[in-house]
Structures are given as structure tokens and as C-alpha cells.
C-alpha positions in Angstrom: -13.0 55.7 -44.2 -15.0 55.0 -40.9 -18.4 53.5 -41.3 -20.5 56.0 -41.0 -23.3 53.8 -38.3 -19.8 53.9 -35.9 -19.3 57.3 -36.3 -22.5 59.0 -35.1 -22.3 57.3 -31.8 -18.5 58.0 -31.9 -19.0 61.4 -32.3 -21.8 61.1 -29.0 -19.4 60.1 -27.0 -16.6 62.5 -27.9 -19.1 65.1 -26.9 -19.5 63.5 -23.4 -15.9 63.5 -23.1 -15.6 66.5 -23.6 -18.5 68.0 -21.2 -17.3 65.5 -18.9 -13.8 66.8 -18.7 -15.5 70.6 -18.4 -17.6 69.2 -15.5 -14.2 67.5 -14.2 -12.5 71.0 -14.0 -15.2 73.2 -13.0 -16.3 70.6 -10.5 -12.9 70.8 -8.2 -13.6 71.2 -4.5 -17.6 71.5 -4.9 -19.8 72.1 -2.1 -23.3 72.4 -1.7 -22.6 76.5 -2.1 -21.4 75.7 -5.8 -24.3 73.2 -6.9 -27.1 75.3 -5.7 -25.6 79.1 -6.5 -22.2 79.1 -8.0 -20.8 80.1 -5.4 -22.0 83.2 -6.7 -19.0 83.9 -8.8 -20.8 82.8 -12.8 -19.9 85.2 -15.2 -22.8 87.1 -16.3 -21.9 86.9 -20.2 -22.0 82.9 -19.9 -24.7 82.9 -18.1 -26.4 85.2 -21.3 -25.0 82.6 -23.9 -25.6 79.6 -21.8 -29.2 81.1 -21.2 -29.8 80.1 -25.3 -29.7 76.5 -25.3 -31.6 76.4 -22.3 -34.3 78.3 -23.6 -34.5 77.0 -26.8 -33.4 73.1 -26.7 -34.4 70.9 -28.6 -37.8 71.8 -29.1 -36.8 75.1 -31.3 -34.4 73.1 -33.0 -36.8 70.4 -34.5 -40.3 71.6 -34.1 -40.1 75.6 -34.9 -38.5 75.0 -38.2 -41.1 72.7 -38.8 -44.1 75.0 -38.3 -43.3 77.6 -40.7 -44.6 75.3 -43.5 -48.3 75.6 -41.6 -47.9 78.7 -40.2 -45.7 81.3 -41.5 -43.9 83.2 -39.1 -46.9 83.5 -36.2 -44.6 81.6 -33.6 -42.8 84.6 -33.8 -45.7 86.7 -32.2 -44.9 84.5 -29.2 -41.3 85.3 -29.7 -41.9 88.8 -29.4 -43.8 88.2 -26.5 -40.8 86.1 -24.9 -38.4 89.5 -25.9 -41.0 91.8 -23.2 -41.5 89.4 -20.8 -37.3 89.1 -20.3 -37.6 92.7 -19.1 -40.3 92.2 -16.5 -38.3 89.2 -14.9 -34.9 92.0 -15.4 -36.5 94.6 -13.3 -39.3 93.2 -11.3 -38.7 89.7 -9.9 -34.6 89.4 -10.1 -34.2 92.5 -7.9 -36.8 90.9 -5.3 -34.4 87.6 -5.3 -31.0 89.3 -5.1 -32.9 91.8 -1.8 -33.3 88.5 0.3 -30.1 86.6 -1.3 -32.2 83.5 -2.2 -30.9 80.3 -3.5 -34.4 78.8 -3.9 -36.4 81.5 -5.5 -39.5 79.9 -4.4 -38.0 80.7 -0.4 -39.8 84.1 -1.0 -43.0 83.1 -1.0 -42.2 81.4 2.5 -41.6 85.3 3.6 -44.4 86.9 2.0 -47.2 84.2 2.2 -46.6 81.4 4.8 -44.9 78.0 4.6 -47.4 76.7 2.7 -47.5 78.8 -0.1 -44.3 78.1 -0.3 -43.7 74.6 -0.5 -47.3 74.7 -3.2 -45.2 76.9 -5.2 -41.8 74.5 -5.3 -44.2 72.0 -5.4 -45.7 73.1 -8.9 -42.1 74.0 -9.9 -41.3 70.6 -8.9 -44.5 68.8 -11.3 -43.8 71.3 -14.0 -40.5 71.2 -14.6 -40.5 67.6 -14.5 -43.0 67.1 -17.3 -41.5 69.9 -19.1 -38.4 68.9 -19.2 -39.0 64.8 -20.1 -41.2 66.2 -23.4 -38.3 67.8 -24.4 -36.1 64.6 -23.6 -38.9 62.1 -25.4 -38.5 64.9 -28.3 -34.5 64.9 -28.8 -34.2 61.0 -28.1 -36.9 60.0 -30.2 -35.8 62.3 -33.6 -32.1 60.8 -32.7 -33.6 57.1 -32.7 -35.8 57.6 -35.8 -32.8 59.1 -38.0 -29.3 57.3 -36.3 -29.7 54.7 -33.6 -32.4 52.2 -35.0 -30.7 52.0 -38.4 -27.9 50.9 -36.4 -29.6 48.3 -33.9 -29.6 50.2 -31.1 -33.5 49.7 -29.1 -35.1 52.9 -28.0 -34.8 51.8 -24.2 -31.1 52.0 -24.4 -30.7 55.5 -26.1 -32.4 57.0 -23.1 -30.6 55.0 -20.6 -27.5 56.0 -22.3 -28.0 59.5 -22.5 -29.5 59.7 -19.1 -26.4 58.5 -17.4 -24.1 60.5 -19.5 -26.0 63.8 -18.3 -25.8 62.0 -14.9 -22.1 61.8 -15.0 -21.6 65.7 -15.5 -24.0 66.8 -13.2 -24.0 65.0 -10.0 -21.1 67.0 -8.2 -20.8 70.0 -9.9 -24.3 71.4 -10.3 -24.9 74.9 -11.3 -21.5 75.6 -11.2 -20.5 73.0 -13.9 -23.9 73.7 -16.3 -22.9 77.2 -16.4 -19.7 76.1 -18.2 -21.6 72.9 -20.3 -24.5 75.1 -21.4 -21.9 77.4 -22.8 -20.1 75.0 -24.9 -23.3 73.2 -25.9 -25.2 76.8 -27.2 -21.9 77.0 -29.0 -21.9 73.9 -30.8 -26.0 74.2 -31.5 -26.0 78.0 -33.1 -23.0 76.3 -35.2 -25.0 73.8 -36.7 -28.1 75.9 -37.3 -26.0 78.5 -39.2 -23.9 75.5 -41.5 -27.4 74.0 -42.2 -29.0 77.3 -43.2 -25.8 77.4 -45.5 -26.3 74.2 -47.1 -29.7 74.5 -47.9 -29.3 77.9 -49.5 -26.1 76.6 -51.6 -28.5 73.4 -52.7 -31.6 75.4 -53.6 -29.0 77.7 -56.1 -30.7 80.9 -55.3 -29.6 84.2 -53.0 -31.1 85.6 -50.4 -33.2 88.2 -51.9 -34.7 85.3 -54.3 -35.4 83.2 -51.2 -36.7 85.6 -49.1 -39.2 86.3 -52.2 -40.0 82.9 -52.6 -41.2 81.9 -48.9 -43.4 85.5 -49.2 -45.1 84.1 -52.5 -45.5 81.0 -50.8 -47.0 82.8 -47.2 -44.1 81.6 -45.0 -43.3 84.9 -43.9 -46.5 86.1 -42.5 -46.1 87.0 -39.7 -49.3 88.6 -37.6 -52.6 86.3 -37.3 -56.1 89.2 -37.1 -58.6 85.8 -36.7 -59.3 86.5 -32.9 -61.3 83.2 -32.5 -57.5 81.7 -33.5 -55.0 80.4 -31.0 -52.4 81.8 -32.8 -54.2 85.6 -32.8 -51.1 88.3 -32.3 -52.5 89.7 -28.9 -53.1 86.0 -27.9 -49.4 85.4 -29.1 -47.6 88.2 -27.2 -50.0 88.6 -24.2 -49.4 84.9 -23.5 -45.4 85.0 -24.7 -44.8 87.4 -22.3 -46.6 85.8 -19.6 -44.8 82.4 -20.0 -41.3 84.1 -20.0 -42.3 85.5 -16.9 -43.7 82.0 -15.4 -41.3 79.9 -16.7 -38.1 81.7 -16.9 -39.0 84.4 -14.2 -40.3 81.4 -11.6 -38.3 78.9 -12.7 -35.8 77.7 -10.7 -34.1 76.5 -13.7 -33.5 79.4 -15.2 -33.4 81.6 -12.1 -30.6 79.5 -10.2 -28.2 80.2 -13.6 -29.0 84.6 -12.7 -28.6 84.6 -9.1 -25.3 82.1 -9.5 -24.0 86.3 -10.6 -22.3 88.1 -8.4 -24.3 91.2 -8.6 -27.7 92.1 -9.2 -26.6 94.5 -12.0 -25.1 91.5 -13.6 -27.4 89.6 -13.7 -29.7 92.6 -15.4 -27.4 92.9 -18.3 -27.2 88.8 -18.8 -31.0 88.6 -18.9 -31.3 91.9 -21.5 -28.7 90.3 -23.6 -30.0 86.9 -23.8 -33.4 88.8 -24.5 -32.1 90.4 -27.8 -30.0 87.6 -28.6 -32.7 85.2 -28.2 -35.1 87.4 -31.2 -32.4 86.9 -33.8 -31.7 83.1 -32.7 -35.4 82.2 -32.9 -35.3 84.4 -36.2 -32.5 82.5 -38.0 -34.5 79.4 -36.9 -37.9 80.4 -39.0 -35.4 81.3 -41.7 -34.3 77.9 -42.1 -37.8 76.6 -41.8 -38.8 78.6 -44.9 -35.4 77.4 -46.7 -36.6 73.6 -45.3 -40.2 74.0 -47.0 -38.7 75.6 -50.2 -36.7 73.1 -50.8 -38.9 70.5 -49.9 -41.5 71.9 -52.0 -39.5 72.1 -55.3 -38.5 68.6 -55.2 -42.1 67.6 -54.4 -41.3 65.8 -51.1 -43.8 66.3 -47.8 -42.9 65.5 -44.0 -44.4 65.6 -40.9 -43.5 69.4 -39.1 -41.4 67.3 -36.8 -39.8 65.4 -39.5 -38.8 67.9 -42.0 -35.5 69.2 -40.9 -34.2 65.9 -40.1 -35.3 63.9 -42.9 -34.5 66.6 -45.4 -30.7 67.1 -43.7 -30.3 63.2 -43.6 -31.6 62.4 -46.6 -30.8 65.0 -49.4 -27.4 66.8 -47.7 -24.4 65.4 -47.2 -22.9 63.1 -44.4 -21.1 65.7 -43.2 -24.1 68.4 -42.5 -26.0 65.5 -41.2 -23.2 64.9 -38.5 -23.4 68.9 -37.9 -27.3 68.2 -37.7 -26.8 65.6 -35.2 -24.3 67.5 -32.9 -26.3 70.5 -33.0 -29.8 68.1 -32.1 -27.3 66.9 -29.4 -26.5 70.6 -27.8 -30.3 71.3 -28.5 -30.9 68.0 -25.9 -28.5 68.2 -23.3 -28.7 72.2 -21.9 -33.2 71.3 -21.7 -32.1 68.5 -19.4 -29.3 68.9 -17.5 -30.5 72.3 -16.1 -33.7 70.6 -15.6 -32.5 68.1 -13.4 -29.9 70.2 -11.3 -32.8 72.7 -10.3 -35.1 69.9 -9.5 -32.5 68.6 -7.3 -31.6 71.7 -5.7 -35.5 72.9 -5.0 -36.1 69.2 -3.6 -33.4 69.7 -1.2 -34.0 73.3 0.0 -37.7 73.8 -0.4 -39.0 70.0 0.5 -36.4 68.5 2.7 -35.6 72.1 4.0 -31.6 71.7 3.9 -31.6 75.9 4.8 -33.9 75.9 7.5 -32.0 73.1 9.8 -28.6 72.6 10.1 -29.3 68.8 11.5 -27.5 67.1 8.8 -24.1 67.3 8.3 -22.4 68.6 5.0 -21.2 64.6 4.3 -25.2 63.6 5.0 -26.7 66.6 2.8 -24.2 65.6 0.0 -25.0 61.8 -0.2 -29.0 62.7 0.2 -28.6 65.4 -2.9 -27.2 62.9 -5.0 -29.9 60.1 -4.4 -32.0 62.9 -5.1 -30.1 63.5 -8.0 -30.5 59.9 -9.3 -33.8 59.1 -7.8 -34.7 62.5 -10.3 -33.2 60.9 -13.3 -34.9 57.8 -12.9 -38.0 59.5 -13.2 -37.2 61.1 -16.3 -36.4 58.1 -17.5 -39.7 56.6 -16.7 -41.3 59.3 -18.3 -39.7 59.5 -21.6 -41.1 55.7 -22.1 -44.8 56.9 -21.1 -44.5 59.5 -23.7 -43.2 57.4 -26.0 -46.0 54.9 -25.6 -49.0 57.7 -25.6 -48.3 60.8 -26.7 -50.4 62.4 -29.7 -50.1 65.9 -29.5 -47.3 67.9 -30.7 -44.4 68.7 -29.0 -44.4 72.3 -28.9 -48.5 72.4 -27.9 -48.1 70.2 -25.2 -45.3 72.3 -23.4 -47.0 74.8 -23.6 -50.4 73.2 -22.2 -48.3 71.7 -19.7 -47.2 75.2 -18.9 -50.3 76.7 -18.5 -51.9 75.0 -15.7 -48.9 74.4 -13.5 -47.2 77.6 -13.6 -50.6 79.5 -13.3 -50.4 79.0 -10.1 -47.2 80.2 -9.0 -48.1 83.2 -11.4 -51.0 84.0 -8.8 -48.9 83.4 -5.9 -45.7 85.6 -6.7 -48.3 88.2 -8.2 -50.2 88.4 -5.0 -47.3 88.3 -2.5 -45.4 91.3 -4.9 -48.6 93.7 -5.6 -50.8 93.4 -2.7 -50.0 94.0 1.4 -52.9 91.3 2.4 -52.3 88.6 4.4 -53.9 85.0 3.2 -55.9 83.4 5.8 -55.1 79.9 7.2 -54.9 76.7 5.1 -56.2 78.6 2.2 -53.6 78.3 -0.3 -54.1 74.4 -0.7 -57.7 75.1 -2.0 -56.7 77.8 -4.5 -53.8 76.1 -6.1 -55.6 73.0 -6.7 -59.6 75.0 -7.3 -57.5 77.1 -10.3 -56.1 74.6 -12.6 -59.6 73.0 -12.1 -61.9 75.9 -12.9 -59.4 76.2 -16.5 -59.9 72.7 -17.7 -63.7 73.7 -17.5 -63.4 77.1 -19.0 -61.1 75.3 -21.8 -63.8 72.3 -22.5 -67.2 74.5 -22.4 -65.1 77.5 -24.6 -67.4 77.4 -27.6 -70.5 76.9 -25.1 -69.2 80.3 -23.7 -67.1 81.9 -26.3 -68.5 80.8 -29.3 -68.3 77.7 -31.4 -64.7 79.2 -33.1 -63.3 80.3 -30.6 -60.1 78.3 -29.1 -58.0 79.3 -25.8 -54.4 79.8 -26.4 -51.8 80.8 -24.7 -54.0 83.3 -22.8 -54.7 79.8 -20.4 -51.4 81.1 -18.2 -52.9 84.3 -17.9 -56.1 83.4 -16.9 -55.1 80.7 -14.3 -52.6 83.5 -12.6 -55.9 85.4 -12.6 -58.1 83.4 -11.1 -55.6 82.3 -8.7 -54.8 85.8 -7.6 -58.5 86.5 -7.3 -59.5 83.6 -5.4 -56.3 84.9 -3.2 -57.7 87.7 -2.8 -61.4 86.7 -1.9 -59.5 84.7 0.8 -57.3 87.5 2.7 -57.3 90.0 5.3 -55.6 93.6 5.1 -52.3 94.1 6.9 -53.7 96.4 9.8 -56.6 93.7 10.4 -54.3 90.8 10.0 -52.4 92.5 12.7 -54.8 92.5 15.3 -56.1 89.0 14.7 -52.2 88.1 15.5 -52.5 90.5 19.1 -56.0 89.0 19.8 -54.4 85.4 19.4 -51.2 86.1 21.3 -53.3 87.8 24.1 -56.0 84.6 24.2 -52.4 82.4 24.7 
């Protein structure tokens, strides 16, 4: 029988192989049309499917199971928060894109505000999605190094070069067009492996469902809403702030947003994101489930992990081989969708929204080609770079710090596209530099004097995105002329010229 050290990284690159060969076929004749958008022509349903493992990477499929031990079930206030915000990006921001047939979403801000609010939005895009995107990574690579890779010799620094240039492989020619395929197979493969690990921990606790279900209840792994207000985890907190961070990072994400408008038609793209939307409440579901099967079983054999350490250790060290390597694959899909993505829409949005590849038509099609792929690279070096600083600093938890991340750079686009959509007023000049950088700024301080102003309990949640689209919008606003008066300025101006 094959050792099993060889197989795991066997099995890795049998998985590349196959993506590769996806990204070989889907890849034929690519243009920039293709890497950006699809050509238009993605299939709404894959898009839906694919839309999973890009959401829920590998971040769900290590840390959420291992909150539930802690917590109960109050990441699922956020979840239900996720499920409403999906409809506002459905019916409020995806019609706006498909109206003035972007390709960078941020481009609308370039109508409605002024160049500069534009390129501060694909800017913040550009910072969040970065950081975003290499916590996952760090998270993935260093769960996959703890449990398979070390015990076999191989050093930390070669893991994520390896797996870098693997997603490097796939994704340099085919872009969009290619991850809508990948993502696909890779949601696939990761819903497999959560569903044969909930199996196998139910068959090795000996108990049914109604027993187990009982069991995490008497043990308070099922509660679900959290009444302490002063909490982060509070239910309005939860939902307000769920709903808000779909809407920032899904609805004004490139990300996420280049995979939709890659449909043909608007209505298409409506039904992928309601699907996913319902889809994604019983994914996240199944996933607490098998956080309460993790803790049961962990707590009848006496054992205690780390949250980030329970599924792993438990499936690697009590299960079989073989669920193990279904762990593994699954961690792999979980790792590769939060990346790939990542680094195609970073690409594309450096391209069109800082080197302005729609706006002149200067370069040729051979010269935008070879400068989107140095891009490309020069994106995935970074990455790399920053997986080792979070490997060499970081403290906090995984899921926290995404989300902290999330609130003060996506606040700001939050105000931005809130302004432009609900108000008519025009901004005055050179303002929007203040604002996006004042915002952030005036949250750090509301967060570190919060018990001065709130009281000494109270902690700021994921009500931080809300409030930093708020002030944003306000400060906006304080800063901004009606239409009709902006109107004459401009004749007054044109006349003095």
C-alpha cells in the first residue's frame, strides 16, 4: 500500500491536474473579453454553485465548526444576516451594473462621483481584498502544514510557494472564464467532504440524529440568539452587520461581482444570486452541525483543542486515513476558490480601474496581455509576502480579523456607492480623498474610547461596517452641492473660460 506521507501530496497534485486541465479547456482562444467578463456567456447555475466556495473558503471550513464549542449557533445570526443582504445586492446594486454594462463595478462611481471617487473606491477594493484574501491563504496553508506537510519535511516557505504557483498556473490566461468552471468543481469536492465527515463522526459517536441533536441542546451548542446588547455577538448586532458585509463585500466586490455580470442577462444573474442565497443558509447550517458533532465527540472522550484545531486534529487523529484524505481535499477546495478569485479580480481591477485599460486604447491587445500577467504575478507575489507576515505576527483569530479587516476598508466604498445611488448631490472638488481616509480614522477612535462612550461592557461588533458607511456618507454629504446649484457653478465656470 502507498505510504501514506506520499499520498497527501499525491493526491494535491492530482487535484492541480485536474483544475489545470479545466483551465486548459476553458482557456482556448482567451482574450481580455474572457478574463475580465466571460465573455458574458457563464452559466448562471455555475456561477450559484461556484458562488459557495467562494464565499465560504476556507475560513467556514476550519474556523466555524470550531466556534460552536464557545458559542453555540450565534454565527448563524450573521448568517441570517448574509441570507438578506444577497437580496439587496439582487435587486439594488446588480441592476445598476448590468444598466451601464460594467466590467469593473467600481467604473460607476467614475459616472456618478468623479474620477477620483472612483479610483478611492478600486483602491480600497484593491487593499481589502488583498488582506482578505492572504488571511484566508495564511489560514488553509497553515492547518495543511500543521496536520500533513511538516510531518513529512516539507518547510512552511515551500507549501506556499507551491500552492501559489499552482493557482498561478490555472489562472493567468483564462481568468474569470476559467474560475467559473474551477470554483465549480472545487464547491463540489468541499460540500463532499463536509457531508462524509458529518457521516463519520455521527457513525463513531453511535447515536442518531434525534439523540445528537439532544445532546448539543443539553450542552448549549444550539443556541442560537445572543439578548446581551453590550455583546459583539448581540442578534441585531449579528444580522444588521451580516447584511451589511454581504452587501460590502459581495455586493462591492469585484470578486464576487465580476463571477454575476460574467451572465448573460441581468435576470440571470438575479436567480444565481437568490439561489446561492438559500443555498448558502443550509451550507453554513450543515457546517455548525458538524461543529456540535466535533465538540460532542470531543467532549466524551475528554479531549480539548483550540477552535481552529478541532476539526482537523479530531479527523486526523481519531478517523480513519481515508476521511482524513476527504478532510484534506475538501480543506484543499475550501483554499483554492478564496484565492484564485481573489487574485483574478485584483488583477482585472488593477488593469481597468488603475492602469485604465477601458479608457485608452494606446496599448495594443499583445501589450495589455503581457502587462495583465505581470500584474498577475507581481499580485501573487504579494500574497506570498503576506502569508509569511501573518505567519510571523498574527494573534487574533481568523474569522475576527476578516471581519475587522472588513470593516474599515469596505466602509468606505459602502458610503461611496450609498451616496452616488440615494442622493442627486454632486461632491465638491478633491473632497473624496479627505473622507475616505477621515472615516476609517474617526472608527479606530470610536472603537478604542467605546467603554469611555458606551459604557465599560460594551464592545463594537460588526456594526463597525455600518457605522464607517455612515460617517462616510455623512461627511459626503456635509461636503456637496445640489444638482441645480452644482449646475450653475459648472455655467459660471464655463462662462469665466
Amino acid at each position: 500500500m502507498l505510504d501514506f506521507k506520499i499520498l497527501i501530496p499525491l493526491i494535491l497534485i492530482v487535484y492541480f491536474v485536474a483544475l489545470f486541465i479545466v483551465a486548459r479547456v476553458t482557456s482556448k482562444n482567451a482574450n481580455s473579453a474572457s478574463f475580465y467578463a466571460g465573455n458574458k456567456q457563464s452559466p448562471w447555475y455555475l456561477v450559484a454553485f461556484g458562488m459557495i466556495g467562494t464565499s465560504l473558503s476556507g475560513v467556514t471550513f476550519v474556523s466555524v465548526p470550531g466556534s460552536v464549542g464557545a458559542n453555540g449557533w450565534s454565527y448563524y445570526q450573521l448568517v441570517i444576516g448574509f441570507f438578506l443582504g444577497y437580496f439587496a445586492v439582487a435587486y439594488i446594486l446588480l441592476p445598476l451594473y448590468y444598466r451601464y454594462n460594467l466590467t469593473s463595478i467600481y467604473t460607476y462611481l467614475s459616472h456618478r462621483l468623479g474620477f477620483s471617487a472612483y479610483q478611492w473606491g478600486a483602491g480600497y477594493f484593491i487593499l481589502s481584498r488583498t488582506l482578505g484574501a492572504t488571511v484566508r491563504l495564511y489560514l488553509v496553508i497553515n492547518v495543511m502544514q500543521t496536520f500533513v506537510f511538516e510531518e513529512i519535511g516539507i518547510p512552511f516557505w515551500l507549501t506556499t510557494l507551491v500552492i501559489m504557483l499552482m493557482i498561478i498556473a490555472y489562472t493567468l490566461k483564462g481568468g474569470v472564464k476559467t474560475i467559473v468552471w474551477t470554483d465549480t468543481l472545487q464547491t463540489t469536492f468541499m460540500l463532499l467532504a463536509l457531508v462524509v465527515c458529518i457521516f463519520a463522526i455521527q457513525s463513531a459517536l453511535h447515536l442518531d440524529w434525534s439523540s445528537i441533536w439532544n445532546n448539543m441542546k443539553d450542552q448549549g451548542m444550539t443556541k442560537l440568539w445572543e439578548t446581551d446588547v453590550n455583546k459583539k455577538s448581540y442578534f441585531l448586532k449579528h444580522i444588521l452587520g451580516g447584511a451589511f458585509i454581504t452587501i460590502a463585500m459581495t455586493g462591492l466586490d469585484q470578486e464576487m461581482m465580476q463571477k454575476n455580470i460574467s451572465v448573460k442577462t441581468l435576470k440571470d444573474a438575479q436567480k444565481n444570486m437568490v439561489t446561492f442565497s438559500f443555498v448558502l443558509l443550509l451550507v453554513n447550517a450543515l457546517f455548525m452541525f458538524l461543529g456540535g458533532l466535533l465538540y460532542l465527540y470531543a467532549n466524551k472522550n475528554g479531549w480539548q483543542y483550540a477552535p481552529d484545531d478541532v476539526f482537523p486534529s479530531i479527523v486526523q487523529t481519531h478517523l480513519s486515513k481515508g476521511i482524513f484524505l476527504i478532510f484534506i481535499i475538501g480543506l484543499i477546495s475550501a483554499l483554492f476558490p478564496s484565492v484564485d478569485g481573489a487574485i483574478t479580480a485584483l488583477t482585472s481591477s488593477f488593469c481597468i480601474d488603475i492602469l485604465g485599460f477601458e479608457r485608452s486604447d494606446s496599448k495594443s491587445e499583445a501589450e495589455k496581455t503581457r502587462l495583465r500577467k505581470i500584474i498577475h504575478l507581481s499580485f501573487a507575489a504579494l500574497f506570498i509576502i503576506l502569508v509569511f507576515i501573518f505567519k510571523a505576527v498574527n494573534s487574533k483569530t481568523i474569522v475576527d480579523l476578516i471581519f475587522l479587516i472588513a470593516g474599515y476598508t469596505y466602509g468606505p466604498l459602502l458610503g461611496l456607492f450609498a451616496f452616488g445611488i440615494f442622493t442627486k448631490r454632486i461632491l465638491k472638488k478633491n473632497i473624496v480623498p479627505v473622507v475616505c481616509l477621515v472615516s476609517p480614522l474617526l472608527c479606530y477612535l470610536l472603537d478604542l474610547f467605546s467603554p469611555e462612550l458606551f459604557g465599560q461592557h460594551y464592545k463594537i461588533g460588526n456594526e463597525m461596517l455600518i457605522i464607517n458607511g455612515a460617517i462616510t456618507f455623512a461627511l459626503l454629504y456635509l461636503f456637496s452641492t445640489k444638482t441645480e446649484l452644482a449646475n450653475e457653478i459648472s455655467q459660471v465656470e464655463i462662462l469665466n473660460k
